[in-house]
C-alpha positions as CSV (number, residue, x, y, z in Angstrom):
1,X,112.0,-148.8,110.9
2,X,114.0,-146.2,108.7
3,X,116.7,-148.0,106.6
4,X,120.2,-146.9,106.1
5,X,123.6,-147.4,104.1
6,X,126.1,-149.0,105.8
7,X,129.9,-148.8,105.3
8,X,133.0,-150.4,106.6
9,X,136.2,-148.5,107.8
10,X,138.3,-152.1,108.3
11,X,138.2,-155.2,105.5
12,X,139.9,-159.1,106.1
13,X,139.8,-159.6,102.0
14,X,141.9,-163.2,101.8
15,X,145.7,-162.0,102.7
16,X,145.3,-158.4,103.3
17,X,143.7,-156.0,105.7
18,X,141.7,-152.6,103.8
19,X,141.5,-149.9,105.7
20,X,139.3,-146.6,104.9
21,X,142.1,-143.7,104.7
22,X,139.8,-141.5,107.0
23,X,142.5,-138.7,106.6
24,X,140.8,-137.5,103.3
25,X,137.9,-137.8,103.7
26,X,134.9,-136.0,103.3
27,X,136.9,-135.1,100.2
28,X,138.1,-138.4,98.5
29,X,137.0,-142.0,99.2
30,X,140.1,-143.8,99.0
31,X,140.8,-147.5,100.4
32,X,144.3,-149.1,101.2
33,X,146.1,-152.8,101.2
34,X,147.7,-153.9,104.3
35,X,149.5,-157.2,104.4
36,X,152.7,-156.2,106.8
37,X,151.8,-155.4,110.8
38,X,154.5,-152.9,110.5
39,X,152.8,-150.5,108.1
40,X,149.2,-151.4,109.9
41,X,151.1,-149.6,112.8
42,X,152.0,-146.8,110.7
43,X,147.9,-146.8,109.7
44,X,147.4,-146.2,113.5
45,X,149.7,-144.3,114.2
46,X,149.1,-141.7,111.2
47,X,145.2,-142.1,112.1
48,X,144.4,-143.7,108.5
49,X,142.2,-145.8,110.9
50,X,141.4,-144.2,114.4
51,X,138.6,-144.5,117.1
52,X,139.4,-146.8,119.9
53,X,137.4,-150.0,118.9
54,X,138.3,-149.9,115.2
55,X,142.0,-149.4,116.6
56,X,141.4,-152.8,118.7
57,X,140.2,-154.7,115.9
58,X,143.0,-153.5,113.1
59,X,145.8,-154.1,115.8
60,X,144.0,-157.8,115.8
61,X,144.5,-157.8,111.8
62,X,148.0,-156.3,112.3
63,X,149.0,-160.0,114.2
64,X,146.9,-161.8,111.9
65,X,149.6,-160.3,109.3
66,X,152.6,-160.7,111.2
67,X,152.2,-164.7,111.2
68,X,151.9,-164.6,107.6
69,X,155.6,-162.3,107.3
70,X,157.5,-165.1,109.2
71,X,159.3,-167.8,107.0
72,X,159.4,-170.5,109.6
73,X,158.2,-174.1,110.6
74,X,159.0,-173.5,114.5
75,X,156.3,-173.1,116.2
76,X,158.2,-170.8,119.2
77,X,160.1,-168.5,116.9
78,X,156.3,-167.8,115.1
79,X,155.3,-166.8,118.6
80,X,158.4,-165.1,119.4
81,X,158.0,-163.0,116.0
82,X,154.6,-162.4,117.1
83,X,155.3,-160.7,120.5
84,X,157.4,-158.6,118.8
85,X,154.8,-157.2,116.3
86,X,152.6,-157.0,119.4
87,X,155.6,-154.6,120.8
88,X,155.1,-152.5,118.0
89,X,151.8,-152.2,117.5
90,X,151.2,-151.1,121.0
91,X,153.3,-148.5,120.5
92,X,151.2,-146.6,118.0
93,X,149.0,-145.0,120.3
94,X,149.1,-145.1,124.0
95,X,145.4,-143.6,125.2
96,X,143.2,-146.2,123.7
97,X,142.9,-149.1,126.1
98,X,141.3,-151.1,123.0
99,X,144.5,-151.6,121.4
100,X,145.9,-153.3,124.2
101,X,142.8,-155.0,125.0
102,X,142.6,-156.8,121.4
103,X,146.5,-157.4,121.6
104,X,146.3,-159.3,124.5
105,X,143.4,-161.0,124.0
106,X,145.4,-162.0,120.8
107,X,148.7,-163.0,122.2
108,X,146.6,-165.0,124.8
109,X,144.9,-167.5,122.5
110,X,148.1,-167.9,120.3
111,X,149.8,-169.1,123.5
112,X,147.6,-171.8,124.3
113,X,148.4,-175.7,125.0
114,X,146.0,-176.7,121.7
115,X,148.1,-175.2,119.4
116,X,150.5,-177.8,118.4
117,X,151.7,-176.4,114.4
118,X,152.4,-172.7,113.1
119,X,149.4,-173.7,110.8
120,X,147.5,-173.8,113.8
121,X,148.7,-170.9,115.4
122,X,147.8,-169.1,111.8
123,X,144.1,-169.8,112.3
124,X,143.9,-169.1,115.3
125,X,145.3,-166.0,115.1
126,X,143.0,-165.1,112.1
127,X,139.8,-166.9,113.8
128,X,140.6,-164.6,117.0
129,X,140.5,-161.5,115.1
130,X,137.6,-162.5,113.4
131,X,136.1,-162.7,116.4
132,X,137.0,-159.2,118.1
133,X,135.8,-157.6,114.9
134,X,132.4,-159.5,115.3
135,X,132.0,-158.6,118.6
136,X,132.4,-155.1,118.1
137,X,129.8,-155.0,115.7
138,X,126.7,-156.7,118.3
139,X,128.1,-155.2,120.9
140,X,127.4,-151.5,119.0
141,X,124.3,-152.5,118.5
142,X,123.0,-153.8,121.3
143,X,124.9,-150.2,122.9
144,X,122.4,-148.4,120.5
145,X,119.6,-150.5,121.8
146,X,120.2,-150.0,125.3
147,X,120.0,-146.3,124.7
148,X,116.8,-145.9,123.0
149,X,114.9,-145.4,126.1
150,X,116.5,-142.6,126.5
151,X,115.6,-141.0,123.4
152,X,111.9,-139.3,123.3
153,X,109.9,-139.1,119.6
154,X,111.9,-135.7,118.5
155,X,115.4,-135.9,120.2
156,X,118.1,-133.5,120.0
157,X,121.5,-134.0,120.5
158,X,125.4,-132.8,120.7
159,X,127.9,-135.0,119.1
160,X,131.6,-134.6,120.1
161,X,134.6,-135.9,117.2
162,X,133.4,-139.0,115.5
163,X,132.3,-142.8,117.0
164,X,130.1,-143.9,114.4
165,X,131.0,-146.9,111.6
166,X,134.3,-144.9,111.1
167,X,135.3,-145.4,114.4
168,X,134.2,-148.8,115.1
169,X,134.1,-152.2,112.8
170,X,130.8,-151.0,112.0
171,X,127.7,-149.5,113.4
172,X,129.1,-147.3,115.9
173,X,129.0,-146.3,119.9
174,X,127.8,-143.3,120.7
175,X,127.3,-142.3,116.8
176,X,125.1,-145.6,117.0
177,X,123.1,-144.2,119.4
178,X,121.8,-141.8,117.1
179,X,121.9,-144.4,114.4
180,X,119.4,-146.8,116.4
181,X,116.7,-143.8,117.2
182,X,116.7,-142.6,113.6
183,X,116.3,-146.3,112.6
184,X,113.2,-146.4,115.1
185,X,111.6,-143.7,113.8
186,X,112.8,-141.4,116.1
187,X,112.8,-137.5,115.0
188,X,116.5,-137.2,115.1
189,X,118.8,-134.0,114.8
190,X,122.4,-133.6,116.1
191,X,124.3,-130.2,116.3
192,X,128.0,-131.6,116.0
193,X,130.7,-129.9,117.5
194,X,133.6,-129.7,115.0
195,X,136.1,-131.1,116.9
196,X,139.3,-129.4,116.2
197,X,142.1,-129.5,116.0
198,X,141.6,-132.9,113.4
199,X,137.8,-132.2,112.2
200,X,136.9,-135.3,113.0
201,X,133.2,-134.1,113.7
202,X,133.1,-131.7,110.7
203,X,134.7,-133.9,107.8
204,X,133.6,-137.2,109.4
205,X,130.5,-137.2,111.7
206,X,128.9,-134.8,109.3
207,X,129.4,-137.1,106.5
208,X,128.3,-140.3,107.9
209,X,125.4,-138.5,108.9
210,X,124.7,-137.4,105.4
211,X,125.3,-141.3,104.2
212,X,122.5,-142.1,106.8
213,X,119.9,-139.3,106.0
214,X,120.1,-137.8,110.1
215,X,119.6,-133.9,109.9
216,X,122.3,-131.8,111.8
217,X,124.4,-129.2,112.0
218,X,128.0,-128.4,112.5
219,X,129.0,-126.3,115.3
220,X,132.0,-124.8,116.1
221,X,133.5,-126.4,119.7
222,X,132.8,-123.5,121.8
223,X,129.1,-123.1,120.2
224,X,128.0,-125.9,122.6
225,X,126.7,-123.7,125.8
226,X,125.0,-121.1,123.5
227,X,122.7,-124.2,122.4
228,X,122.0,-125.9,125.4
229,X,121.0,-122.4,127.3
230,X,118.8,-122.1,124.2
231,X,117.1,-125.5,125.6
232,X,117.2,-126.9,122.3
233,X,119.8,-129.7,123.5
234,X,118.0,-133.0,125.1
235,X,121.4,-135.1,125.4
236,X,125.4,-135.1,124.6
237,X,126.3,-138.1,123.5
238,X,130.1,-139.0,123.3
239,X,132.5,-142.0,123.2
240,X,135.4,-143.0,125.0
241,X,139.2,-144.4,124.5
242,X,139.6,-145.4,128.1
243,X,137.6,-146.2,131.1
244,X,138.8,-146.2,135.1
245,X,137.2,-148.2,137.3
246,X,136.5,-145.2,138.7
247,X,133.9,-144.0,135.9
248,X,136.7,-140.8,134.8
249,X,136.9,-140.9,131.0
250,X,139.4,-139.9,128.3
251,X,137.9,-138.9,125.6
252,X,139.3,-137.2,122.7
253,X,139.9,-133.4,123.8
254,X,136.9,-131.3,124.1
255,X,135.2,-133.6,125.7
256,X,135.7,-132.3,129.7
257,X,134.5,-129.2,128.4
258,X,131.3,-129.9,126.7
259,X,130.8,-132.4,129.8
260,X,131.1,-129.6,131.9
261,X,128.6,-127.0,130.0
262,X,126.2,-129.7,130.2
263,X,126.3,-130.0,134.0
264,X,126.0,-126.6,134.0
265,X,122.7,-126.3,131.5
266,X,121.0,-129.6,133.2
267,X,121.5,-131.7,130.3
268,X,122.5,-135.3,130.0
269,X,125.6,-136.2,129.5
270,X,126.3,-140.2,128.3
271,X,129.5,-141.7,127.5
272,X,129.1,-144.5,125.1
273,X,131.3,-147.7,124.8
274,X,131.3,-151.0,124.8
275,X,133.0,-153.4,127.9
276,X,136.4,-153.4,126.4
277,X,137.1,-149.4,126.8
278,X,136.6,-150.0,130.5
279,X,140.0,-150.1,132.8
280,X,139.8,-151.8,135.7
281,X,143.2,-152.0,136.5
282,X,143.5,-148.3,137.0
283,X,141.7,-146.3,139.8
284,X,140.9,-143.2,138.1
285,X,141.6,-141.1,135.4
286,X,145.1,-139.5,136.7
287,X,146.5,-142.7,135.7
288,X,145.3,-142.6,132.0
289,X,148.4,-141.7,129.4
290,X,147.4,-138.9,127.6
291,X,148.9,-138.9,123.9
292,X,150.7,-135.2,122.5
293,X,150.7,-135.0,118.6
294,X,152.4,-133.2,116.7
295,X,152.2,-129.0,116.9
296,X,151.4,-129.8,113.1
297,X,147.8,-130.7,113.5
298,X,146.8,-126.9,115.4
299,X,149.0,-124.6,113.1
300,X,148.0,-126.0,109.8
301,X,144.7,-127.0,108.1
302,X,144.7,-128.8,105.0
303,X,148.3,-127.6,104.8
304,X,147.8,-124.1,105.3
305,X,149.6,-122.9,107.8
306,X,147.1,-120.5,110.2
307,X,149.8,-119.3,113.2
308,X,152.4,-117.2,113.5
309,X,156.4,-119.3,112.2
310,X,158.0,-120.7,115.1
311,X,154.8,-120.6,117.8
312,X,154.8,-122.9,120.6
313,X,152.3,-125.1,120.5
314,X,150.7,-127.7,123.2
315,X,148.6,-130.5,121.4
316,X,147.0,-133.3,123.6
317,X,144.9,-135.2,122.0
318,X,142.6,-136.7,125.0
319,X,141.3,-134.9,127.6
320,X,139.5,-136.9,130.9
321,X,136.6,-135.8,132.2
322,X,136.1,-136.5,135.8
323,X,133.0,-139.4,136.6
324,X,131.0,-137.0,138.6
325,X,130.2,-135.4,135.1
326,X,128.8,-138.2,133.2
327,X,124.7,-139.2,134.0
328,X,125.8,-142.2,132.8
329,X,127.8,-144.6,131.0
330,X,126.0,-146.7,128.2
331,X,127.8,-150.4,127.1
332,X,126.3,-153.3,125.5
333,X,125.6,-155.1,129.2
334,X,123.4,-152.0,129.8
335,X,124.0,-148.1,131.4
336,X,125.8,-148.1,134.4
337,X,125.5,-145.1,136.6
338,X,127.4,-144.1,139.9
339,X,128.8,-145.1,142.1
340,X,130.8,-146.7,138.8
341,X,133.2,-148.3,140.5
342,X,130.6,-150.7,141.4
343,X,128.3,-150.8,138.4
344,X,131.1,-150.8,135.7
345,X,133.0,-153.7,137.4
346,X,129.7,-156.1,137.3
347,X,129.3,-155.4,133.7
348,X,133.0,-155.7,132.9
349,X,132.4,-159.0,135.0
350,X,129.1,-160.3,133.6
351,X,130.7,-159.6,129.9
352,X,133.6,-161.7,130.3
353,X,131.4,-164.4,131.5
354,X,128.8,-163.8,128.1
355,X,132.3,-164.2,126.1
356,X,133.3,-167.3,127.9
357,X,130.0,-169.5,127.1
């Protein structure tokens, strides 16, 4: 088995949070402090930190921080502070369902009976987030392992924005994927798409793939269907900020058009994510809220402006592409496959239960 470098886009170091500034990189390597859930929003928000799971697990941090800001010895004006921060930090980005997954998973366990003193509700908080960043870690790699089969001796794939250790805690989803065969010996080579307007597959993908020693290539967006008419594309692999129950996915934009050159070239097309990404409370994808940024991100690059003054711009951020796309959808409980209504509501099921024992 190959071995590889590891790095970590979110830090607990004592008081603070450390977050990788992923807005500068490939070209600096810079790390920042944390210790006020306010400006952890701000880190979300400004996509210091960004892909769904490691937005989950900083939001955890964010809480972990807000307990800490409150002078108080009541134990209900600590909780009240803290539902308050959860307010906030909810409100930094409204597509991943991770955010709100690790929020409430939070706000849950700093409610309960057992909690008698703010010192208790302090560790708590802290021993909760600890937990969600944990998980996120096995549950990558067991997402990685569950794909393998998929992967023959020389694989070749299509990578869409960025869902490696950057994205994640560590490890990665669909990034991981490619991580795991490379680890097993696999022959491994990725053509990755870009991913414009923020680069997160050229500045990002490309250079965590560099860090792990996984030949590729960067592609332009629309290069996608002149490589898999070539046949030199066995799989697209790509992550995922929210699930429906129905199996539609947002995914950050792009996405429902590489999904759809696949279908049309025969290859396989996986989304990638573990249990927590998956909605059940909404039908399909209609119902996902689809963030708009800023006009910002299209007209400039690296401050340059490329457009025409005064243009009109239109600048989701997340696209969903519709179930009947994806061959499947890989998690750490395994790869469900259609009908997904069914097969991703046992595994949200069964993992709830693993978390519970």
């Amino acid at each position: 088995m190959n071995q590889v470098s590891t790095y970590k886009s979110i830090e607990w170091k004592e008081d603070r949070l450390v977050l990788l500034d992923q807005r500068v990189l490939p070209r600096e390597i810079s790390y920042i402090e944390y210790k006020h859930h306010e400006d952890v929003a701000k880190a979300i928000k400004d996509m210091v930190v960004r892909g769904a799971p490691a937005i989950g697990a900083t939001a955890a941090y964010g809480l972990v921080l807000a307990t800490r800001e409150k002078a108080t010895k009541e134990l209900s004006e600590l909780r009240n502070y803290l539902s308050k921060a959860a307010e906030l930090l909810q409100a930094a980005r409204p597509t991943a369902v991770n955010l709100f997954w690790a929020i409430d998973r939070v706000i849950k366990k700093a409610h309960e009976d057992s909690i008698k003193t703010v010192e208790d509700l302090k560790k708590v908080v802290l021993n909760e987030a600890h937990q969600i960043a944990e998980e996120d870690i096995e549950m990558n790699k067991k997402i990685g392992l569950n794909a393998l089969p998929l992967c023959s001796e020389k694989v070749t794939f299509i990578h869409h924005c960025n869902t490696g250790a950057l994205a994640t805690v560590d490890y990665g989803t669909a990034l991981g994927i490619i991580r795991t065969a490379h680890e097993h010996g696999r022959d491994v080579f990725v053509y990755v798409d870009e991913t414009r307007p923020r680069l997160q597959g050229a500045r990002l993908t490309s250079w965590e793939l560099k860090q792990l020693g996984i030949k590729h290539k960067v592609i332009v967006d629309g290069a996608s269907g002149y490589f898999m008419a070539t046949g030199k594309v066995d799989l697209v692999t790509v992550g995922a900020d929210r699930i429906a129950r129905n199996g539609d996915t947002a995914n950050k934009i792009g996405t429902y058009n590489l999904a759809i050159v696949a279908k049309a070239h025969d290859v396989p097309f996986y989304v990638a994510a573990p249990t927590s990404t998956i909605d059940l409370s909404i039908a399909n994808g209609k119902e996902i809220k689809i963030e708009e940024r800023s006009a910002e991100e299209i007209t400039t690059i690296l401050g340059q402006q490329i457009t025409p003054d005064d243009v009109n711009v239109a600048n989701p951020a997340f696209d969903v592409t519709p179930a009947k796309y994806i061959t499947g959808i890989i998690t750490e409980m395994g790869i469900a496959r259609p009908p997904y209504e069914k097969s991703l509501t046992e595994m949200v099921e069964r993992a709830e239960n693993e978390r519970k024992k």
